[in-house]
C-alpha positions as CSV (number, residue, x, y, z in Angstrom):
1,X,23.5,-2.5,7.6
2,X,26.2,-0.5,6.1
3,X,26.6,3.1,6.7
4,X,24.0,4.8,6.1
5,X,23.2,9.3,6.7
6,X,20.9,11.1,5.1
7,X,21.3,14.0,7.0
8,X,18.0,14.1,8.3
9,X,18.5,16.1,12.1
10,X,21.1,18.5,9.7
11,X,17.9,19.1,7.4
12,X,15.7,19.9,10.8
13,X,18.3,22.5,12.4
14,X,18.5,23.8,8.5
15,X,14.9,24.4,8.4
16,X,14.9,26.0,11.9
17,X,17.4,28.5,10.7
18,X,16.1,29.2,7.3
19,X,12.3,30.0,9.9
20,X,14.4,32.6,11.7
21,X,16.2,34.1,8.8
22,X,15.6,37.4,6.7
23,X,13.9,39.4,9.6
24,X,15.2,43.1,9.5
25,X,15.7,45.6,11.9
26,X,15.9,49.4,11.5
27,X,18.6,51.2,13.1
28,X,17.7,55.1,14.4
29,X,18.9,56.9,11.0
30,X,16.2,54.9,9.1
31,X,17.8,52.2,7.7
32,X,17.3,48.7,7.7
33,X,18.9,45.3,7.1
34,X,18.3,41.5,7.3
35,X,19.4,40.0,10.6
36,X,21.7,36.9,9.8
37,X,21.2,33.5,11.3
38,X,24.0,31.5,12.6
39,X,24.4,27.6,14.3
40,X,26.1,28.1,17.8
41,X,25.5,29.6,21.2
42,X,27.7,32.7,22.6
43,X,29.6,31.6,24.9
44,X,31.9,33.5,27.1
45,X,34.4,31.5,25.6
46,X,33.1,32.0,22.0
47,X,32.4,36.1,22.3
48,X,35.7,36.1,24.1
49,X,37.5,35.0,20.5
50,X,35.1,36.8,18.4
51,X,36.2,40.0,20.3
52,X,39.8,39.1,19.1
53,X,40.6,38.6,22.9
54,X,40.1,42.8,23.5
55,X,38.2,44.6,25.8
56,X,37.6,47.2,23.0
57,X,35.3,44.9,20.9
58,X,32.3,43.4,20.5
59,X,30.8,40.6,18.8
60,X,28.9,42.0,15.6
61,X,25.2,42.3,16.8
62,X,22.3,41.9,15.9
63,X,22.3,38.1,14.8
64,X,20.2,35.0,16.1
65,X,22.3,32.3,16.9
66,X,20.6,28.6,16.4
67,X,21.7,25.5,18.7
68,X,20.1,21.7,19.5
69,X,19.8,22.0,23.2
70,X,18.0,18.3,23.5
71,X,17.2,15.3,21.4
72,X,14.6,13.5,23.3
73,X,12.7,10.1,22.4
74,X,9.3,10.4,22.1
75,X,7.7,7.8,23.7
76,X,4.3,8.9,23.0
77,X,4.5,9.0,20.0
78,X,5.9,5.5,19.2
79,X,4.2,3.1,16.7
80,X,4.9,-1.0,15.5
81,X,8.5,-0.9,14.9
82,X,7.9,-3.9,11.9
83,X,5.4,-2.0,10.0
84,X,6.3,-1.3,6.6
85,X,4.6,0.6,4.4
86,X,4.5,0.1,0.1
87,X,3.9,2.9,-2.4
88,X,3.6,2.4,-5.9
89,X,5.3,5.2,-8.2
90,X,4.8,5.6,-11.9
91,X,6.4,8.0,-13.5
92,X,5.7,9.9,-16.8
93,X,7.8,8.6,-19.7
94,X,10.6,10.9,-20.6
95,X,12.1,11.7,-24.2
96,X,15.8,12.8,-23.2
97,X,16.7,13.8,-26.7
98,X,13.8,16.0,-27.3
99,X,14.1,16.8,-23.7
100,X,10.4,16.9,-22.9
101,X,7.8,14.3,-21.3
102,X,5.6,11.7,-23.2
103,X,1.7,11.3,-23.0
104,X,2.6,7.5,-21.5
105,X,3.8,5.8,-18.5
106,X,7.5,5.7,-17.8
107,X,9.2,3.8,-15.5
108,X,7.7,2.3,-12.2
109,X,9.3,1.4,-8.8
110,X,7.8,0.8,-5.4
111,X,9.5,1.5,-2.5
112,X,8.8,0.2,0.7
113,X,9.0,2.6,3.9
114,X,9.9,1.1,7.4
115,X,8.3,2.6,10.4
116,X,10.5,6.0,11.5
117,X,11.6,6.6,15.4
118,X,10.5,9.5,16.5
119,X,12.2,12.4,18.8
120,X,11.3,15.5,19.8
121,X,14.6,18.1,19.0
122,X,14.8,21.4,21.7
123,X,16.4,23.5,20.1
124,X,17.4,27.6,21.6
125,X,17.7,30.5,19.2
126,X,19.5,33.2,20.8
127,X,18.8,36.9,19.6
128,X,21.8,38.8,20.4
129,X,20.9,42.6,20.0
130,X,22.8,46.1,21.3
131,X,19.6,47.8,22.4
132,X,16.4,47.0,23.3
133,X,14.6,48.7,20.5
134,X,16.7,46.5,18.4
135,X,15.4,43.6,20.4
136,X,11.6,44.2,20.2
137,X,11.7,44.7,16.5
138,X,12.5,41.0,15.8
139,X,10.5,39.4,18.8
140,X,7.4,41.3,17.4
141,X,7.9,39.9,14.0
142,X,8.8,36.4,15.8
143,X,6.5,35.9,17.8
144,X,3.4,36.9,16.0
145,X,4.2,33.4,13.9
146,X,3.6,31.0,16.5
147,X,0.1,30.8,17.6
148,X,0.3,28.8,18.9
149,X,2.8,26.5,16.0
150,X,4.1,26.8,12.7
151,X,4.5,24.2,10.2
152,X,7.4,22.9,8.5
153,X,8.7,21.1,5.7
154,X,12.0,19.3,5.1
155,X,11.7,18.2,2.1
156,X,9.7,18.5,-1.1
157,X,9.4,14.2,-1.7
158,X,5.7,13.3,-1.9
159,X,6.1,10.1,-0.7
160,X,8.1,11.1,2.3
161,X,5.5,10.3,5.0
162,X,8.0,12.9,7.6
163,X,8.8,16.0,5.7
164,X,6.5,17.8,7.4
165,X,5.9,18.7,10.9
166,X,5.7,21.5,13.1
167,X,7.5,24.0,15.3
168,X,6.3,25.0,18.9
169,X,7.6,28.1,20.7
170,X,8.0,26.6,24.1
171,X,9.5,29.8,26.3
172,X,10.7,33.1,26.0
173,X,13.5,34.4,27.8
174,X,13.8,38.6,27.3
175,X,17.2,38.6,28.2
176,X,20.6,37.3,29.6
177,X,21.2,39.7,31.8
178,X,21.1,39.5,36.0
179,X,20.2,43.0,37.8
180,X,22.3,44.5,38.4
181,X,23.5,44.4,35.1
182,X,27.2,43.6,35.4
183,X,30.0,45.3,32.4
184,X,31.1,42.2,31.1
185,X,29.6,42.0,28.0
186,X,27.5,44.6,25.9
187,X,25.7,42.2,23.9
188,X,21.8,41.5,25.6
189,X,20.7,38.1,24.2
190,X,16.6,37.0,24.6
191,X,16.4,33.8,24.1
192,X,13.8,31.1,22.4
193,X,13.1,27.8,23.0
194,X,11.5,25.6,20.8
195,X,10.4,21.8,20.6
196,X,10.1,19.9,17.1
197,X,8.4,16.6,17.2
198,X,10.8,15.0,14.4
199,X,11.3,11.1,12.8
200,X,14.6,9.3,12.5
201,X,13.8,6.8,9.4
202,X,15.8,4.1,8.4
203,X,16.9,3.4,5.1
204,X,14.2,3.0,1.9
205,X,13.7,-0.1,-0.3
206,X,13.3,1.2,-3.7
207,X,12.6,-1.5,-6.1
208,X,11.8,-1.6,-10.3
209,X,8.3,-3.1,-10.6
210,X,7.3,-5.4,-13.1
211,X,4.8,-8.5,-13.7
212,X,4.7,-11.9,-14.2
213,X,4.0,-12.5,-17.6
214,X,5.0,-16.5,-18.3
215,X,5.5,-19.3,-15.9
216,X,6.3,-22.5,-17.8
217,X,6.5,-25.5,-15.7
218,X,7.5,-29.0,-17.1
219,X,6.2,-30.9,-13.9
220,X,4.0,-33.6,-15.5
221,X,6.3,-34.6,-18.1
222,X,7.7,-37.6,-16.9
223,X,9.9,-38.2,-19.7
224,X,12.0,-35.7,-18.6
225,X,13.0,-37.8,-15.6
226,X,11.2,-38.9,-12.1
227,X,12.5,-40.0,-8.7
228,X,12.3,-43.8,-9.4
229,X,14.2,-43.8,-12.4
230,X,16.7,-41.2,-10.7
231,X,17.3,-38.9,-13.6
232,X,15.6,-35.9,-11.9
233,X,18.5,-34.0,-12.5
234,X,17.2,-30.5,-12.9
235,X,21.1,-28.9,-13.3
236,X,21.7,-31.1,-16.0
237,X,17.9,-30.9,-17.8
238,X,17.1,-27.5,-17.0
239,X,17.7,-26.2,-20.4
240,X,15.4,-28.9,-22.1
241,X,12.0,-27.3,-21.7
242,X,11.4,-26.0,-25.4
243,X,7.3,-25.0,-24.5
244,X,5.4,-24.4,-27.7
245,X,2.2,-23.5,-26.2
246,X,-1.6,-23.9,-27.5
247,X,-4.6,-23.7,-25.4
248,X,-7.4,-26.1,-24.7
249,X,-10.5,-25.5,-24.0
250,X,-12.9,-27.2,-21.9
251,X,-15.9,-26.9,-19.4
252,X,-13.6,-25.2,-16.8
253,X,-12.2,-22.4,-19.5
254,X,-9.1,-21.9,-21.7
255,X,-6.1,-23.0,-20.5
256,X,-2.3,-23.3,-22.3
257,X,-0.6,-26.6,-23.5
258,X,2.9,-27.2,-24.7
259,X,4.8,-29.8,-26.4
260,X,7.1,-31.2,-23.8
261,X,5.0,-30.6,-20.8
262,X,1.5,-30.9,-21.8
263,X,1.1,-27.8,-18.9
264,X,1.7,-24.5,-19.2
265,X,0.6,-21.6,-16.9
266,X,1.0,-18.3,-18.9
267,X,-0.5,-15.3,-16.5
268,X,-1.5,-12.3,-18.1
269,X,-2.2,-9.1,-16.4
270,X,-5.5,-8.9,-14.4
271,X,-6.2,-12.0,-16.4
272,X,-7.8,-10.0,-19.8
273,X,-8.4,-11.6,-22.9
274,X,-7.3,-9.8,-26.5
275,X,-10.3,-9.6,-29.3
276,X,-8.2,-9.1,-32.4
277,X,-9.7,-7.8,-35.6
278,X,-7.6,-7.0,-38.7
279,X,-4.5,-5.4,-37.7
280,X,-6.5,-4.1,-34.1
281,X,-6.7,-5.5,-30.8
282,X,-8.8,-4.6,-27.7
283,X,-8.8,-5.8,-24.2
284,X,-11.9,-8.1,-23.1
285,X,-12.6,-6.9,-19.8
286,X,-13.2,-9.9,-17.0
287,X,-17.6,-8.5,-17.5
288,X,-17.0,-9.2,-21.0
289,X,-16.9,-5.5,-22.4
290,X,-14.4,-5.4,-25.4
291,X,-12.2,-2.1,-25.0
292,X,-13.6,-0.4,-22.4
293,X,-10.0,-0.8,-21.0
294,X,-7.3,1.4,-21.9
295,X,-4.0,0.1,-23.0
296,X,-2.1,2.5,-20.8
297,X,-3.7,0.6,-17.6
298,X,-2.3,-2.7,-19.0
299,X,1.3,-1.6,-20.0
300,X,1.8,-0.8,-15.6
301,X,1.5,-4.1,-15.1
302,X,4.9,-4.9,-17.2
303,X,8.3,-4.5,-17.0
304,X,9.7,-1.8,-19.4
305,X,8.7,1.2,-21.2
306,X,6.3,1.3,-24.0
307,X,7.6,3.0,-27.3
308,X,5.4,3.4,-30.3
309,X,6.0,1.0,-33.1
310,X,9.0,-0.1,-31.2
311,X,7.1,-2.8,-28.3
312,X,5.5,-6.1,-29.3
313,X,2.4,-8.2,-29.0
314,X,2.6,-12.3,-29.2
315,X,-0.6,-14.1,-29.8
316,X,-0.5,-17.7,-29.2
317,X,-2.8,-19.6,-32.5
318,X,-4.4,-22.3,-30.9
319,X,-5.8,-23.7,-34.5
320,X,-1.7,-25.1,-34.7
321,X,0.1,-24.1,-31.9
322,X,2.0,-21.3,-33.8
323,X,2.4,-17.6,-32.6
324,X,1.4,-14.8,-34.8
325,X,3.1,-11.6,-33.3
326,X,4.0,-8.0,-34.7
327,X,5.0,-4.3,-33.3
328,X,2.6,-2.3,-32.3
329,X,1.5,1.5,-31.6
330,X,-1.7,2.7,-29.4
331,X,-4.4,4.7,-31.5
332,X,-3.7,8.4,-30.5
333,X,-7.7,8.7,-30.5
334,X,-8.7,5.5,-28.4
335,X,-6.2,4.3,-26.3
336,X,-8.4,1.2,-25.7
337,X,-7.0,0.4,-29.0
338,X,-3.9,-0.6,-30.8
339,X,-2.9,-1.1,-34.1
340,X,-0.5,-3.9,-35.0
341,X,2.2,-4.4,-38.0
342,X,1.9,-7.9,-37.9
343,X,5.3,-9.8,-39.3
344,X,3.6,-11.5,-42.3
345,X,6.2,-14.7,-42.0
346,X,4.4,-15.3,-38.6
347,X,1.1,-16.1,-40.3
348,X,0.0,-19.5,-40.5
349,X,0.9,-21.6,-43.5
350,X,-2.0,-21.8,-46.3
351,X,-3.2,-24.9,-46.3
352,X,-2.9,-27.0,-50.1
353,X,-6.8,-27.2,-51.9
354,X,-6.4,-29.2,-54.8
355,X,-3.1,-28.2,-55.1
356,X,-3.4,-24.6,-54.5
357,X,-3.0,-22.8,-51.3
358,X,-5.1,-19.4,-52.7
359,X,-7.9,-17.9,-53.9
360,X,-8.4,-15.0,-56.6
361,X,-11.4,-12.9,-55.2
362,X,-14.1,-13.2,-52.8
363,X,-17.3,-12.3,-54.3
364,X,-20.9,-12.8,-53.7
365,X,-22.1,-14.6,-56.7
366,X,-25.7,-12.8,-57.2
367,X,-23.8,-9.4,-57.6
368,X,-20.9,-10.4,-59.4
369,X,-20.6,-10.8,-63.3
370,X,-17.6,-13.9,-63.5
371,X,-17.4,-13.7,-67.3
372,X,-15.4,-10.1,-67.0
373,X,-12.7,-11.7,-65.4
374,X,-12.9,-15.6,-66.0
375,X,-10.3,-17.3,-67.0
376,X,-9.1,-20.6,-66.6
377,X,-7.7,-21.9,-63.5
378,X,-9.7,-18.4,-62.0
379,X,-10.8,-19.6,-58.3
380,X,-13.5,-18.0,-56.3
381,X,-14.6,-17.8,-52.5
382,X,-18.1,-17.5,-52.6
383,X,-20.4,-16.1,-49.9
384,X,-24.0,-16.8,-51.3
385,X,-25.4,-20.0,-52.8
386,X,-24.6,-20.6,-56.7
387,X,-27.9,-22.3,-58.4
388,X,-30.3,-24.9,-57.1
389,X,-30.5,-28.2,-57.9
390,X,-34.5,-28.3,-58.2
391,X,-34.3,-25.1,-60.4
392,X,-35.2,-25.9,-64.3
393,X,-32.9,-22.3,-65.2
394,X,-29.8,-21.0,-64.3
395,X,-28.0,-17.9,-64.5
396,X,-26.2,-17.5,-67.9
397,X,-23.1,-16.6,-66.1
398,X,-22.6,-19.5,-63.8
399,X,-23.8,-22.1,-66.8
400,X,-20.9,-24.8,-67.9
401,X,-20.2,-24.8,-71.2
402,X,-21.7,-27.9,-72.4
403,X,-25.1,-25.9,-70.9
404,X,-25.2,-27.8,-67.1
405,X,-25.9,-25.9,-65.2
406,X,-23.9,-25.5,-61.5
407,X,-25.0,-25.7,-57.7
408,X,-22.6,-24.4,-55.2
409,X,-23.2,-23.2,-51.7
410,X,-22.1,-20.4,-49.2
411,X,-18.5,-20.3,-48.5
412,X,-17.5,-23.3,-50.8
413,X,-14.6,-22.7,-52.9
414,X,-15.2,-22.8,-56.9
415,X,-12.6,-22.8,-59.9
416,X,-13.3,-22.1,-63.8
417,X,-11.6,-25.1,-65.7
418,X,-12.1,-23.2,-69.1
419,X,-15.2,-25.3,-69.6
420,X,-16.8,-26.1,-66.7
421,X,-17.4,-25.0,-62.9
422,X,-16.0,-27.2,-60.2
423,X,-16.2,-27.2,-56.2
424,X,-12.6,-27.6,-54.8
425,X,-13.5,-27.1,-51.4
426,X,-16.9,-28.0,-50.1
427,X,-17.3,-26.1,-46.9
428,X,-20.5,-28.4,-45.6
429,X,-17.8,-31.7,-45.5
430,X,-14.7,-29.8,-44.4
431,X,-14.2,-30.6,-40.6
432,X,-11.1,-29.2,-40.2
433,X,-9.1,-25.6,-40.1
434,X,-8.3,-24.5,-43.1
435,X,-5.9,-21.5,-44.3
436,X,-6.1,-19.4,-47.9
437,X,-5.0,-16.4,-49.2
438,X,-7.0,-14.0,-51.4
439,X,-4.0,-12.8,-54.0
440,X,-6.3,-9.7,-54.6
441,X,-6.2,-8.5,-51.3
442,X,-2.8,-10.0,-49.9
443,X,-5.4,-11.5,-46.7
444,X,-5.3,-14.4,-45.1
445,X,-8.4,-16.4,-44.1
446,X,-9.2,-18.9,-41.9
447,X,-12.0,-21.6,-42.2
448,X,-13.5,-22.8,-39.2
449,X,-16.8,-24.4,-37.8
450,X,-18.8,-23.7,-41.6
451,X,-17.0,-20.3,-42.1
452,X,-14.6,-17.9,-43.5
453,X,-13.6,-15.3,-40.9
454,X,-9.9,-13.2,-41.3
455,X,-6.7,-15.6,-40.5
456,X,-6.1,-14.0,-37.0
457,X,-9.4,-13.1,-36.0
458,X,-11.0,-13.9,-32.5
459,X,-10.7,-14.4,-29.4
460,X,-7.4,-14.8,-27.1
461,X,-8.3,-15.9,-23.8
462,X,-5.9,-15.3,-20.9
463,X,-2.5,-17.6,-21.2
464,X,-2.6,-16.9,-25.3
465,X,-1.3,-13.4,-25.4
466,X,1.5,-11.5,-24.5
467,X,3.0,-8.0,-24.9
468,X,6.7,-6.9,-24.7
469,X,7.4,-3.3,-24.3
470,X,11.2,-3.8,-24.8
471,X,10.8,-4.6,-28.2
């Protein structure tokens, strides 16, 4: 280990002093003042140099005087030398320009505490006085603190499992002085002994946390090399692995795919699902619940700070393996929410319909008048049934020109020709996904097991979804 002092016993003997300071005495005209504290016993030696070597001086009085006498281990007291304890610490997201703290998590670290030694410290504090009424005065407002201990702190670190501890008065001795009292010095010194139970503690792990958010592993793609062929060469294929993941779904769950591999694992936190709707997206609790979890929780289990607008969500399509992903902010009123500004470009491509790739309006056909807008070439997504073959009339509006009249069910597509009414996509034979967009609402829809429902809609399971708070 390199060097390593945190001043830990200096801290102690600080605290000690700073017990002992600002007690006053009063001197006979009335008067008082603070006694000061000092680190150092009087020796003869010492008073002898404070007195400037003269018989006609003497050291200034009254003053405590503060000294380690001992530093004892504690066997008693002594625990698992390997134990080591981990907290977690989040802290509250700062704004350094504005100079003032956010309503969102900040950074996080945990730090990991190995087990302390611990000592007891004897320490003497020496009252030197010039009279006994002098003296009394500060062992009466001394003593009357220790009943029979007082407590003490070291430092103001919450996580600091040995800040605090206490302080025992062990023994009084009223004075210095042998009878009969000899001339040698003036100065009467009572002296008090104390014992602090105390910890020694070896250096602190502090460490940024974060969370695995993507493992991609390339193991079962055996084109990539194997030991019989002897082209396992990870230095020299290592950079190979370009994953475009999908997910696949089967009895067992949802579970990721990618090009190359076939197999990818992509952990999200506490293994949530996202239920996106619109330009909104919501946690799917592991009971099912959509939302009851707040965004806040998630973002602690990431590396990074979250800034509105500024971090971004990735959502893995499974319909054709593409990714859909945007910046996003938290809803000031429901943080189980947030609201996304999706990157349009990452939208999947319309798919062509009779050589178109969108629609004009969605309408539902028994409300909605066609002849104030038709015109030809004018498409329509319909969400009711148009007509019925068995029917001998038809509604004037949805009646061809030539008088034929036209049958077209829910969510088919249907185009005006100028004359006639035509299905260009018949949702009861489509079998596939299909893409559109409505140009009067800039939206894109998806089409999917006999219906319409909003491009990016749904469900995305665990190992589809992604957030980066960096940006």
């Amino acid at each position: 280990m390199d060097h390593f002092y945190d001043g830990q016993i200096r801290r102690y003997v600080t605290q000690m002093m700073r017990i002992l300071s600002n007690f006053p005495v009063k001197d006979g005209k009335g008067a008082t003042k603070d006694v000061p504290v000092v680190y150092g016993d009087l020796t003869r030696q010492v008073a002898n140099i404070i007195r400037e070597n003269s018989e006609n001086k003497i050291p200034s009085a009254p003053r405590i005087a503060c000294y380690i006498t001992a530093l004892e281990l504690d066997k008693d007291r002594l625990a698992d030398a390997t134990y080591t304890h981990t907290t977690r610490v989040r802290e509250k997201a700062f704004d350094e320009t504005n100079e003032e703290y956010l309503n969102y998590q900040g950074k996080a670290y945990s730090v990991e505490k190995i087990m302390p030694t611990p000592y007891l410290l004897r320490m003497n504090a020496d009252i030197w006085t010039t009279n006994t009424d002098q003296k009394l005065q500060m062992l009466e407002q001394i003593l009357v603190l220790f009943n029979p201990a007082l407590e003490m702190q070291t430092t103001d670190n919450f996580i600091d499992w040995t800040s605090i501890t206490s302080v025992y008065l062990e023994n009084v001795q009223f004075t210095n002085r042998s009878i009969p009292v000899g001339v040698e010095s003036e100065i009467d010194i009572a002296t008090l002994t104390f014992s602090v139970p105390v910890y020694i503690s070896p250096p602190t792990k502090v460490k940024r946390m974060g969370a695995i958010t993507n493992i991609i592993t390339s193991m079962f793609d055996e084109s990539r090399g194997d030991i019989i062929k002897g082209v396992s060469a990870p230095d020299q294929n290592r950079w190979d692995d370009f994953a475009q993941a999908g997910a696949n779904t089967n009895s067992k769950g949802t579970t990721a795919t990618s090009e190359t591999a076939q197999q990818m694992a992509n952990v999200n936190y506490n293994k949530y699902g996202v239920y996106l709707e619109g330009d909104t997206a919501r946690i799917i609790g592991n009971d099912g619940n959509i939302g009851a979890i707040s965004w806040e929780d998630i973002f602690q289990g990431y590396p990074g700070v979250y800034t509105a607008d500024v971090s971004r969500i990735h959502l893995r399509n499974a319909n054709n393996n593409g990714t859909i992903s945007g910046s996003f902010t938290v809803n000031p009123f429901d943080d189980g929410q947030i609201n996304i500004n999706f990157d349009l470009d990452s939208f999947p491509d319309d798919s062509v319909i009779d050589n178109r790739t969108s629609i004009d309006y969605i309408i539902d056909p028994t409300k909605f008048n066609p002849l104030q807008v038709l015109s030809a070439g004018l498409r329509f997504l319909i969400l009711d049934d148009i007509g019925n073959a068995n029917a001998t009339n038809s509604a004037q509006a949805w009646t061809n020109n030539d008088g034929s009249a036209f049958v077209a069910s829910a969510n088919d597509i249907i185009e005006w020709s100028g004359s006639a009414w035509s299905i260009v996509f018949d949702a009861s034979e489509q079998t596939t996904v299909s893409y559109t967009t409505n140009l009067n609402t800039q939206i894109q829809y998806r089409f999917e097991d006999g219906e319409w429902f909003k491009s990016v809609d749904g469900d995305y399971p665990v190992g589809t979804w992604r957030i980066d708070l960096n940006g």
